[in-house]
Backbone as CSV, one residue per row, in Angstrom:
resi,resn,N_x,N_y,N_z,CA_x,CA_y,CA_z,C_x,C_y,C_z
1,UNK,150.650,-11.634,115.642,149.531,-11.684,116.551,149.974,-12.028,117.975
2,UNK,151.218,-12.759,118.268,151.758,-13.151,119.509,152.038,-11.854,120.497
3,UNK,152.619,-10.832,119.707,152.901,-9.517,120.504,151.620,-9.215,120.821
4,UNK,150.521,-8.894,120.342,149.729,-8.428,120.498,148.568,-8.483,121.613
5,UNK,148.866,-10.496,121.479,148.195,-11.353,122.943,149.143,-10.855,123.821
6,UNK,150.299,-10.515,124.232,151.261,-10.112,124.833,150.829,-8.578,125.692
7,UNK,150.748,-8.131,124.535,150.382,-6.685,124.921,149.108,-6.374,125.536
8,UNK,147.816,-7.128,125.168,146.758,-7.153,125.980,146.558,-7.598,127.039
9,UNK,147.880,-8.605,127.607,147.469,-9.232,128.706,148.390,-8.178,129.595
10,UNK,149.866,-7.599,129.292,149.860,-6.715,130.119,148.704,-5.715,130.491
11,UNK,148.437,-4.865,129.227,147.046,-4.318,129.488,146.232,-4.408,130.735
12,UNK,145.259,-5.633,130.714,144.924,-5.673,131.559,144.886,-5.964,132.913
13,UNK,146.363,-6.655,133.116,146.972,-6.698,134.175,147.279,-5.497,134.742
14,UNK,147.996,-4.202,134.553,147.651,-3.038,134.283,146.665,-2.165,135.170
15,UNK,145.666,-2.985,134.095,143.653,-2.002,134.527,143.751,-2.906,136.065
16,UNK,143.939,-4.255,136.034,143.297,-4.594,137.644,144.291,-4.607,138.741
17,UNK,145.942,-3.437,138.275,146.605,-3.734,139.310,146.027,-2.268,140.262
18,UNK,145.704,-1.216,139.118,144.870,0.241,139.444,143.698,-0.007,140.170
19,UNK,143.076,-0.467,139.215,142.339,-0.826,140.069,142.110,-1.176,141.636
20,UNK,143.550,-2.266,142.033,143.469,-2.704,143.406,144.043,-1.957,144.707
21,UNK,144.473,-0.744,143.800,145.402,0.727,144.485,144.551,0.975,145.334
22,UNK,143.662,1.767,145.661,142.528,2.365,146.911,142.160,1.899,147.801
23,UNK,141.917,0.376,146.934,141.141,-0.653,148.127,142.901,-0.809,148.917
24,UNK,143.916,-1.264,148.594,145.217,-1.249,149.316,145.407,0.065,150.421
25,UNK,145.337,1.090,149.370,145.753,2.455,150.183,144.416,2.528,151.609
26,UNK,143.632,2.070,151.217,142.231,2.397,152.451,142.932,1.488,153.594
27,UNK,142.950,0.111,153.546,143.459,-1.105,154.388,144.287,-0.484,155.116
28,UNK,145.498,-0.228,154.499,146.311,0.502,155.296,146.420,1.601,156.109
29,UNK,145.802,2.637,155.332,145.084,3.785,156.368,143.946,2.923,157.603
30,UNK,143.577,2.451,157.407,142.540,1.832,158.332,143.034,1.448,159.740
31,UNK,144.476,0.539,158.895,145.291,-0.065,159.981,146.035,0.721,160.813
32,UNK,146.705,1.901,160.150,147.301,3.173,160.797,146.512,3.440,161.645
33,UNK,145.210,3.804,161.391,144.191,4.624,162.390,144.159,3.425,163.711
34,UNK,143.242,2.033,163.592,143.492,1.178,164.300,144.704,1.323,165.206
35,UNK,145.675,1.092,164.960,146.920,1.028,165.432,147.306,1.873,166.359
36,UNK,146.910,3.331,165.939,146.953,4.552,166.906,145.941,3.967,168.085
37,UNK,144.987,3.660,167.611,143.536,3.423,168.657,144.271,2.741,169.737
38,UNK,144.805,1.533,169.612,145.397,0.636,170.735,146.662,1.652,171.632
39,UNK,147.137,2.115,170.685,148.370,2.721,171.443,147.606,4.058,172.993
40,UNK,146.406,4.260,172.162,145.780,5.255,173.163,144.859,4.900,173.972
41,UNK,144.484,2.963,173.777,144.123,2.507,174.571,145.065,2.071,176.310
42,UNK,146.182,2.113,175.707,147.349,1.649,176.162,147.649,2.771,177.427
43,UNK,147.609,4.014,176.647,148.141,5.060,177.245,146.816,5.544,178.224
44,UNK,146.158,4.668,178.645,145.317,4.983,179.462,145.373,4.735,180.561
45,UNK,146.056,3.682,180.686,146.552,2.399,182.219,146.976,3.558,183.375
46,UNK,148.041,4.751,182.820,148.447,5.280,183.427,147.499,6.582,184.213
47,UNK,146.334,6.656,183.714,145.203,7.332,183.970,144.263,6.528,184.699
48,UNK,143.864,5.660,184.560,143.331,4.625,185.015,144.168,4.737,186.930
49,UNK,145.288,4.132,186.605,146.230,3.727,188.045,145.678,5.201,189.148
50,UNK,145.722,6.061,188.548,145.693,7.601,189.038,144.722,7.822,189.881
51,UNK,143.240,7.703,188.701,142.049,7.518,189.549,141.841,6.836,190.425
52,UNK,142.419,5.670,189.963,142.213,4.837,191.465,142.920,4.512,192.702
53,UNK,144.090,5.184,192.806,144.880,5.821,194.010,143.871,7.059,194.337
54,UNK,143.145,7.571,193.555,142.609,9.099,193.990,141.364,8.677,194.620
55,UNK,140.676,7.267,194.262,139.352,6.873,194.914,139.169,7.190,196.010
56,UNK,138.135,7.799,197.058,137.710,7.094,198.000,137.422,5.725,198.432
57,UNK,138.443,5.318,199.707,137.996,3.702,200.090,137.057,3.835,200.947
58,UNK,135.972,4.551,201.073,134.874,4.077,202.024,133.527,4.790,201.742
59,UNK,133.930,5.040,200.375,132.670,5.218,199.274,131.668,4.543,199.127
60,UNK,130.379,4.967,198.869,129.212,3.783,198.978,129.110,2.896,198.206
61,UNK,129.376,3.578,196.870,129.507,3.429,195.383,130.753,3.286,195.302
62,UNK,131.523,2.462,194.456,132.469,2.430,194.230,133.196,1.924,192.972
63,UNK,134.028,2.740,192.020,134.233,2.423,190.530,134.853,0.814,190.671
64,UNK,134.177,0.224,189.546,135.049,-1.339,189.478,136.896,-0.336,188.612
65,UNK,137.548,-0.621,188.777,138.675,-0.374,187.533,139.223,-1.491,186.972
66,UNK,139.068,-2.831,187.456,139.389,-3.662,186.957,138.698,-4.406,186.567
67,UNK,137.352,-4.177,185.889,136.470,-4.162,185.279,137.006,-3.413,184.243
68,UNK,136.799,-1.740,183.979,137.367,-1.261,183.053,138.594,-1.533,182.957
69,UNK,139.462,-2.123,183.136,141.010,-3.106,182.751,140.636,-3.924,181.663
70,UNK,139.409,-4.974,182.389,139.286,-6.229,181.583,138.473,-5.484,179.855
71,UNK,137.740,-4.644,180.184,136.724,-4.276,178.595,137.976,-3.554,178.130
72,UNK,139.101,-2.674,178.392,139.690,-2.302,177.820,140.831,-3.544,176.843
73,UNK,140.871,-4.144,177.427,141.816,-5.440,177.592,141.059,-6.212,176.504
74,UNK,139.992,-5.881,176.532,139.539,-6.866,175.680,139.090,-6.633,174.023
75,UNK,139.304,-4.721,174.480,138.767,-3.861,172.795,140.070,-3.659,171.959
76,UNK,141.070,-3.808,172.696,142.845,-3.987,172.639,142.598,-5.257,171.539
77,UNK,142.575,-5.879,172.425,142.847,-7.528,171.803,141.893,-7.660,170.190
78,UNK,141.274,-7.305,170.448,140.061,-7.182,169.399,140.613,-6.749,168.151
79,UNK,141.026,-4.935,168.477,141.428,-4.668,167.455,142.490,-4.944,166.948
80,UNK,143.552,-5.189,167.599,144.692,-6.023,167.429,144.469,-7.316,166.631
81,UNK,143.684,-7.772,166.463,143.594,-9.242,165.588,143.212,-8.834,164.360
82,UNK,142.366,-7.655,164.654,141.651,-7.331,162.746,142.958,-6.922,162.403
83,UNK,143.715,-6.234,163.309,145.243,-5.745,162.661,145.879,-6.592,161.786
84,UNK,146.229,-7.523,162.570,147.342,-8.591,162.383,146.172,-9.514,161.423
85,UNK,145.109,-9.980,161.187,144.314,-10.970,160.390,145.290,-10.208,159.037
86,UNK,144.966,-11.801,158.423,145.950,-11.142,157.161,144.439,-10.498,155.770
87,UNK,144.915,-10.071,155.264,144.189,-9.714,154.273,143.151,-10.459,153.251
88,UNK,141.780,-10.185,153.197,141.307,-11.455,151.984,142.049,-11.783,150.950
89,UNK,141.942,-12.780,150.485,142.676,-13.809,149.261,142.328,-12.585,148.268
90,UNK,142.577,-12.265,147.491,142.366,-11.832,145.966,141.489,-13.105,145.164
91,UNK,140.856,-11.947,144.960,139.765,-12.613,143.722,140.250,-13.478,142.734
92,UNK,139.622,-14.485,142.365,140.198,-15.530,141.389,139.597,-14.987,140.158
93,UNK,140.713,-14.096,138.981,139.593,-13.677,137.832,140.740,-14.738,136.726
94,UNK,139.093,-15.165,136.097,139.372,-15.974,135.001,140.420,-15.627,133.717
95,UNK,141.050,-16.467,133.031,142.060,-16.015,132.189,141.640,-15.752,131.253
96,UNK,142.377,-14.407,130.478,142.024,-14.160,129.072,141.942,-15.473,128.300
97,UNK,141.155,-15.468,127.196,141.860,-15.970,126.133,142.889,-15.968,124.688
98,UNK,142.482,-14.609,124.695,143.899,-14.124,123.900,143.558,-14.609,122.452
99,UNK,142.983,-15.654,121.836,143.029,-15.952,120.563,141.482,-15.311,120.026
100,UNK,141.360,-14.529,119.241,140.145,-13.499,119.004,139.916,-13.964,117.315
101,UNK,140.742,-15.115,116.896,140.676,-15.273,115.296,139.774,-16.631,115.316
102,UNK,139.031,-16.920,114.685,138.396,-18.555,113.998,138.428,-18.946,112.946
């Protein structure tokens, strides 16, 4: 009967490591995508600098850009932390008991 408690607990160790495959594979895709996001937040500065050498200085109206610096600066940072936050704890699942005889 010892193999057997043996064998069920691989078992289901098993069912809930499959189980935790998708939800893993999604996180990570998530983070990939994220990750790109900042890099093309990044790659904007240099677009940004452009326009605003190209401004008119005696415009009525006039774009803040360092305004859009700071919200960019700040959707950066943002997503950058959900990046780097580490992952929820794993679920606490209760232990077999393994003895099925009385």
């Amino acid at each position: 009967m010892h193999q057997f408690q043996r064998s069920l607990y691989l078992l289901a160790a098993a069912g809930l490591a499959c189980a935790a495959l998708p939800a893993l594979a999604d996180g990570d895709g998530e983070r990939a995508v994220l990750a790109r996001l900042v890099h093309e937040i990044e790659a904007l500065e240099p677009i940004i600098s452009e326009a605003e050498r190209e401004a008119d200085a005696d415009a009525r109206i006039r774009f803040q850009y360092d305004w859009l610096r700071v919200d960019l600066a700040r959707m950066r940072m943002a997503i950058q932390e959900h990046i780097e936050a580490p992952s929820a704890e794993p679920r606490s699942v209760p232990p077999l008991r393994g003895d099925y005889r009385r």
